[in-house]
NUDOMAR-620595 format. One record per residue: residue in three letters; x, y, z of N, C-alpha, C in turn; residue number from 0. Coordinates in pm, whole numbers. Atoms other than C-alpha are relative to their C-alpha. Layout:
NUDOMAR-620595
{r:ALA	nxx:X	nyy:Y	nzz:Z	caxx:X	cayy:Y	cazz:Z	cxx:X	cyy:Y	czz:Z	k:NUM}
...
//
This chain:
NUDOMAR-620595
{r:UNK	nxx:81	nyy:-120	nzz:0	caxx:0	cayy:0	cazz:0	cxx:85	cyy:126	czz:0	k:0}
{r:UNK	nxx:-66	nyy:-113	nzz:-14	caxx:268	cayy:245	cazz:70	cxx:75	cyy:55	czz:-128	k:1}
{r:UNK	nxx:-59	nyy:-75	nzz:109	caxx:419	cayy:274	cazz:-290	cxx:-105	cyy:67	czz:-44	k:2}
{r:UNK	nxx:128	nyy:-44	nzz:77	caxx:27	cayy:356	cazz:-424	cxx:-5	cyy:153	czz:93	k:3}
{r:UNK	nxx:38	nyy:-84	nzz:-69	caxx:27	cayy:612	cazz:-122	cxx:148	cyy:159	czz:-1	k:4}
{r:UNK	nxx:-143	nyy:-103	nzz:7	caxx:395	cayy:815	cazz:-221	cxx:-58	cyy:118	czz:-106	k:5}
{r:UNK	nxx:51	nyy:-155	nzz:110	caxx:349	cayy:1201	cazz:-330	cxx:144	cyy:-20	czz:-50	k:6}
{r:UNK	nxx:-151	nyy:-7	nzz:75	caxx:573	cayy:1125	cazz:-627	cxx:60	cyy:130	czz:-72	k:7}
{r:UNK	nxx:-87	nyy:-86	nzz:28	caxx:632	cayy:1506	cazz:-706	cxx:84	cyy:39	czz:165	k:8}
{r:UNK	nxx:-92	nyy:18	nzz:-144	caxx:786	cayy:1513	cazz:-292	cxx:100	cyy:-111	czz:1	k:9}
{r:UNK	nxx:-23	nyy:118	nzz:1	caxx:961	cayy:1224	cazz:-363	cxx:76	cyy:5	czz:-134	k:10}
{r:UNK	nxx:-69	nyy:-7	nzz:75	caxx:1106	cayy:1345	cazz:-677	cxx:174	cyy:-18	czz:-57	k:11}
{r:UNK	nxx:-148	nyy:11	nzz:-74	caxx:1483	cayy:1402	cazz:-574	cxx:59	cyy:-57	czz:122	k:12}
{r:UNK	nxx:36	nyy:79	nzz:-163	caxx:1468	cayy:1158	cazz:-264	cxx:82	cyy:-89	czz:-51	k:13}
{r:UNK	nxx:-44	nyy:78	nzz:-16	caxx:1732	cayy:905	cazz:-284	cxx:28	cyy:-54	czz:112	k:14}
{r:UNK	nxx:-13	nyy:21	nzz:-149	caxx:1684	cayy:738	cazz:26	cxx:-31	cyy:-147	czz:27	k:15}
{r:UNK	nxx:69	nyy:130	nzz:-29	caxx:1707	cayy:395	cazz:192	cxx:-82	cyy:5	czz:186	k:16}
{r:UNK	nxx:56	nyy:-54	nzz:-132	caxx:1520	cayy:395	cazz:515	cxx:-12	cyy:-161	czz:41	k:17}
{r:UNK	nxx:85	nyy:146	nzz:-56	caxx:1493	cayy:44	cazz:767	cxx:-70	cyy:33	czz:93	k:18}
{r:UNK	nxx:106	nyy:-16	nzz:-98	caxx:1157	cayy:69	cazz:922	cxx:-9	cyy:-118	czz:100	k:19}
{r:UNK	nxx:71	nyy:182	nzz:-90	caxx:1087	cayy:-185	cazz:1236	cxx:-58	cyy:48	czz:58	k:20}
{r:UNK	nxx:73	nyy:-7	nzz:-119	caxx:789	cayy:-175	cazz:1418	cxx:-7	cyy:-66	czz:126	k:21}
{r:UNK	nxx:-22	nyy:78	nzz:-144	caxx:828	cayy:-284	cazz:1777	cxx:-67	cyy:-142	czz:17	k:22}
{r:UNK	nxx:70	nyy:78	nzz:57	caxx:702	cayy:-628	cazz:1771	cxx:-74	cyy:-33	czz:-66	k:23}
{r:UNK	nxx:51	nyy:19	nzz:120	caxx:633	cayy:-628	cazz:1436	cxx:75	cyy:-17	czz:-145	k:24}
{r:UNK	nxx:-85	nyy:63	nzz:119	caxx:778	cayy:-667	cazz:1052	cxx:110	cyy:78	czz:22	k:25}
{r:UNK	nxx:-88	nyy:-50	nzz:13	caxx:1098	cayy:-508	cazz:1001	cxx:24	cyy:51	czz:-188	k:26}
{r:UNK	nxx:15	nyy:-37	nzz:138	caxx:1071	cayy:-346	cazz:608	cxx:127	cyy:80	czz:10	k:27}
{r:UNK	nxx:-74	nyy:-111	nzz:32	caxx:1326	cayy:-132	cazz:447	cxx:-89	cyy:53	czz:-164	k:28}
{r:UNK	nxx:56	nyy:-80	nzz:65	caxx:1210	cayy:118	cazz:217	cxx:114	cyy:96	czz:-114	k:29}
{r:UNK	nxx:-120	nyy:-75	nzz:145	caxx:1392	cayy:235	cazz:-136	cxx:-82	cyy:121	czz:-75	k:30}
{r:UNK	nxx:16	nyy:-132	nzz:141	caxx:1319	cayy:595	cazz:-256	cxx:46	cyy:24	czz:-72	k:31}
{r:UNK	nxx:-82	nyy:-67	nzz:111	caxx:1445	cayy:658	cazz:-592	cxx:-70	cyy:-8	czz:-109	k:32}
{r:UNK	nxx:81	nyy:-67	nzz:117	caxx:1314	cayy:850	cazz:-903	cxx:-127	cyy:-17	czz:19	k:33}
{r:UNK	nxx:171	nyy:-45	nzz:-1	caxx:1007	cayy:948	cazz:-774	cxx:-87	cyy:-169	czz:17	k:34}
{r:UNK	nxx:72	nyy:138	nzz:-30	caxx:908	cayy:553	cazz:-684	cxx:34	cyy:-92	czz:99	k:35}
{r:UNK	nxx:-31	nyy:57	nzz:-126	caxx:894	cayy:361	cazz:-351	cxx:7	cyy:-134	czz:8	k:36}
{r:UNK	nxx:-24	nyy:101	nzz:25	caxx:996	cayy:23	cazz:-324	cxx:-11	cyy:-38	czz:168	k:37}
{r:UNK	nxx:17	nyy:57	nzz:-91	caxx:915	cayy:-170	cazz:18	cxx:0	cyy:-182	czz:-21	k:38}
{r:UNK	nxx:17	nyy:214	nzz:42	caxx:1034	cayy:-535	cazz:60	cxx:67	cyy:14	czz:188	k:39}
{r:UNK	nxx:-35	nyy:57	nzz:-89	caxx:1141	cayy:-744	cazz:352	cxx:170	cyy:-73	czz:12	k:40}
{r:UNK	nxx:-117	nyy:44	nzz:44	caxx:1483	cayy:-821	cazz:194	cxx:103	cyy:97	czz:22	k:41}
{r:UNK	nxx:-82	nyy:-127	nzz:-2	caxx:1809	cayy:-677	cazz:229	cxx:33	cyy:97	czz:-122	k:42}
{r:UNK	nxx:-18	nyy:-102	nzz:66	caxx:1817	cayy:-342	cazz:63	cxx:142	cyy:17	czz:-89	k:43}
{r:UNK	nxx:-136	nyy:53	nzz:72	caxx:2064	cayy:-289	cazz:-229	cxx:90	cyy:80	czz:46	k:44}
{r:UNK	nxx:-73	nyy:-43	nzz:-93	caxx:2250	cayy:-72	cazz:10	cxx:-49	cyy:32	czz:159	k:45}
{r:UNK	nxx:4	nyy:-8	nzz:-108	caxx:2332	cayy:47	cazz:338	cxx:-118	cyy:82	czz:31	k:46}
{r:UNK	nxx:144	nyy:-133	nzz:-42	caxx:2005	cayy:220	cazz:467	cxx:51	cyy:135	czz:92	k:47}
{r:UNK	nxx:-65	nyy:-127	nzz:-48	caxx:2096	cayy:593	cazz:523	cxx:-69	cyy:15	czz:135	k:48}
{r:UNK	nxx:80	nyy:-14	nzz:-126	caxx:1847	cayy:565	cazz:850	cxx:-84	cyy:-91	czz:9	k:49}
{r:UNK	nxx:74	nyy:132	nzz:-63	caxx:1719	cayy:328	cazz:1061	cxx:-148	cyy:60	czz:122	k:50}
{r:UNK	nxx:93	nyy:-9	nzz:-101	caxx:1369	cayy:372	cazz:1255	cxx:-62	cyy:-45	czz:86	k:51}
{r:UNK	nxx:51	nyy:105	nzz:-100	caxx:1243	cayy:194	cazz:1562	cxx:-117	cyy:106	czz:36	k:52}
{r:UNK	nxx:137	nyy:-35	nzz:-19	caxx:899	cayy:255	cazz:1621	cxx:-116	cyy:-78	czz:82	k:53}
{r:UNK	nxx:134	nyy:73	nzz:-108	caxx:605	cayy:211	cazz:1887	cxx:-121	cyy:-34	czz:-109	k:54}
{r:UNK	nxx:109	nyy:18	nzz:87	caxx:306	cayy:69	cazz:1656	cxx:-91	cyy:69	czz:0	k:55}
{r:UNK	nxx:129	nyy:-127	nzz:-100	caxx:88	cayy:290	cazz:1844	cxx:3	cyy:168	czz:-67	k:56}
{r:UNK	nxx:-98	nyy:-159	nzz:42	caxx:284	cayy:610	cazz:1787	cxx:-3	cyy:35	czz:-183	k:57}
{r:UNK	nxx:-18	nyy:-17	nzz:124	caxx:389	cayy:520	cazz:1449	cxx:-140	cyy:15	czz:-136	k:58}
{r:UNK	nxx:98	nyy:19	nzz:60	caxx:17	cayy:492	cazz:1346	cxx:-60	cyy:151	czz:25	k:59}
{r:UNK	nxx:84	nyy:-130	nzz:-3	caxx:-132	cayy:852	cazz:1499	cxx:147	cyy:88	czz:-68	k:60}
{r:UNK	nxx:-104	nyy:-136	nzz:128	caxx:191	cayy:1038	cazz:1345	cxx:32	cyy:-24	czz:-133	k:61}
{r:UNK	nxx:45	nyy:27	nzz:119	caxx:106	cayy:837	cazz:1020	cxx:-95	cyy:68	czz:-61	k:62}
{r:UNK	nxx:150	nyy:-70	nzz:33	caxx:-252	cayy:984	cazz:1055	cxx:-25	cyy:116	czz:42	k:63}
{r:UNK	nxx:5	nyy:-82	nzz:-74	caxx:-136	cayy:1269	cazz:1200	cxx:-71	cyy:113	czz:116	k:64}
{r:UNK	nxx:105	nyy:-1	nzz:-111	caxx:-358	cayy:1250	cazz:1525	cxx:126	cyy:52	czz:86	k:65}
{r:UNK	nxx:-73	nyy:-38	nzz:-48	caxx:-25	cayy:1361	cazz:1708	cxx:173	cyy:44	czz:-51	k:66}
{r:UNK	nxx:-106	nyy:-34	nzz:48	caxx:295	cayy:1540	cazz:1622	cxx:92	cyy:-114	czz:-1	k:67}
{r:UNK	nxx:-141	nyy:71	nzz:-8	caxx:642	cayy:1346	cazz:1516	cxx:100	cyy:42	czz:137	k:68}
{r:UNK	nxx:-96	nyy:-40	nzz:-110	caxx:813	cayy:1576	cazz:1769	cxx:11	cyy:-73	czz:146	k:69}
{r:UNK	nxx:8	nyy:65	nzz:-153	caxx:646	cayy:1437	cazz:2066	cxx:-9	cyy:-163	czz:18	k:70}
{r:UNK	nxx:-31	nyy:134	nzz:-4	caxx:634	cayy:1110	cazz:1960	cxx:136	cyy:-54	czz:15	k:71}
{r:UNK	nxx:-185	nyy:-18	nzz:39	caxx:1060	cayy:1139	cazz:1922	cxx:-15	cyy:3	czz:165	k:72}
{r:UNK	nxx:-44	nyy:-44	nzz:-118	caxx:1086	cayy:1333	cazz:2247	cxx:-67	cyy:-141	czz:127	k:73}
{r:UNK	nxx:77	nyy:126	nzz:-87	caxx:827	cayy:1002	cazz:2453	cxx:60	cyy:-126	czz:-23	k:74}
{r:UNK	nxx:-97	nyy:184	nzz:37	caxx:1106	cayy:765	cazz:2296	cxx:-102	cyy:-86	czz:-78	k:75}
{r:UNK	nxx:42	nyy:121	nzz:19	caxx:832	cayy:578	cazz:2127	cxx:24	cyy:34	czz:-154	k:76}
{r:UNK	nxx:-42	nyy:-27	nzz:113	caxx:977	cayy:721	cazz:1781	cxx:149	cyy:-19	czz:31	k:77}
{r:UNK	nxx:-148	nyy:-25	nzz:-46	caxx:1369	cayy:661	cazz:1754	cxx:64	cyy:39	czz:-156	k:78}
{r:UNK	nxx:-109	nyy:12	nzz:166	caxx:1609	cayy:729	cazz:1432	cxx:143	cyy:5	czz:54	k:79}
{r:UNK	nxx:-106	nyy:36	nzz:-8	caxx:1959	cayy:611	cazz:1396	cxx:20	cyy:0	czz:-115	k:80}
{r:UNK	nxx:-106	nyy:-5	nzz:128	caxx:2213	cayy:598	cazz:1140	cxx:76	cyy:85	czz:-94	k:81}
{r:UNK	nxx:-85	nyy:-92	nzz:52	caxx:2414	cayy:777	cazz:914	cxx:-107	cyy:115	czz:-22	k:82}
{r:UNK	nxx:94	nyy:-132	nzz:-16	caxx:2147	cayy:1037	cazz:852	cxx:-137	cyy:18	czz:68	k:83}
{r:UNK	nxx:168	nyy:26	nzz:-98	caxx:1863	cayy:1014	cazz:1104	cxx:-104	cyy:93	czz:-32	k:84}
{r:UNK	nxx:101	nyy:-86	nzz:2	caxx:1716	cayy:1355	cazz:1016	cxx:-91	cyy:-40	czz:-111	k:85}
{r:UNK	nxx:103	nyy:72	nzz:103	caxx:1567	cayy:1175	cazz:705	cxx:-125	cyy:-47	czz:40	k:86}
{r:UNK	nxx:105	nyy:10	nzz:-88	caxx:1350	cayy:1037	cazz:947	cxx:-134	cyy:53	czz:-56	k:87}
{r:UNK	nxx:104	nyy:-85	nzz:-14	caxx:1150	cayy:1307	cazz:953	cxx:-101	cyy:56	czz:-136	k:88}
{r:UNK	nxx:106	nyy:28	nzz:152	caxx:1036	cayy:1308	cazz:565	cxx:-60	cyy:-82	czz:-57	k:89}
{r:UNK	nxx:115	nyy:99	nzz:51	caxx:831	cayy:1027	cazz:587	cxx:-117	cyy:0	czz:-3	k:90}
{r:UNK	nxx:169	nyy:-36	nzz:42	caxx:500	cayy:1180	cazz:650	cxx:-26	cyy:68	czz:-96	k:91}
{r:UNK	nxx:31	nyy:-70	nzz:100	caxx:565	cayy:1415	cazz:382	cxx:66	cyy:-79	czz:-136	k:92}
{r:UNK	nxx:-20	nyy:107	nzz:157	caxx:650	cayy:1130	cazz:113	cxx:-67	cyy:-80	czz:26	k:93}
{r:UNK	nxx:149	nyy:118	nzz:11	caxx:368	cayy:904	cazz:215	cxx:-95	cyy:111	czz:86	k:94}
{r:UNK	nxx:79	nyy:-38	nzz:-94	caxx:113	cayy:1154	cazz:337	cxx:-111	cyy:-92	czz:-9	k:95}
{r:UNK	nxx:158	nyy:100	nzz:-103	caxx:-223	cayy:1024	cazz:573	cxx:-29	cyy:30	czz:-141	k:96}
{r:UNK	nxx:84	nyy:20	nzz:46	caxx:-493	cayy:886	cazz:370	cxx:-122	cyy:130	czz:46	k:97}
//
């Protein structure tokens, strides 16, 4: 569902690998490039520039944006790691809510 849901002019110049894990749940990585999102369960054809650990809970109202990213970050139940963590933070605006 999430490639059908990418704003592919936001998403235009986005080369980005991202590994999503939801807290007891799947672990996906996510391939932005040329404006098209690729989600598998496999290892990515590189190193993922940022890694996200995520509360299921959390990661679902700052999906649907029922509560800010900030405070979900600052309550720990949002985390980012890796070589560029602030990437993070352009995932609601390359998959915006339904």
């Amino acid at each position: 569902m999430m490639p059908l849901a990418l704003d592919r002019a936001a998403a235009r110049d986005v080369d980005l690998v991202l590994d999503l894990t939801v807290r007891r749940g799947p672990r996906l990585f996510l391939t932005f490039r040329d404006a098209a999102l690729t989600v598998t369960r496999d290892t990515p054809p590189r190193t993922p520039d940022c890694r996200v650990s995520a509360d299921p809970v959390a990661f679902l109202l700052v999906a649907f944006h029922r509560t800010p990213q900030w405070l979900a970050i600052a309550r720990g139940h949002l985390r980012a790691t890796g070589r560029r963590p602030w990437l993070a933070t352009r995932l609601t605006h390359l998959i915006p809510s339904p």
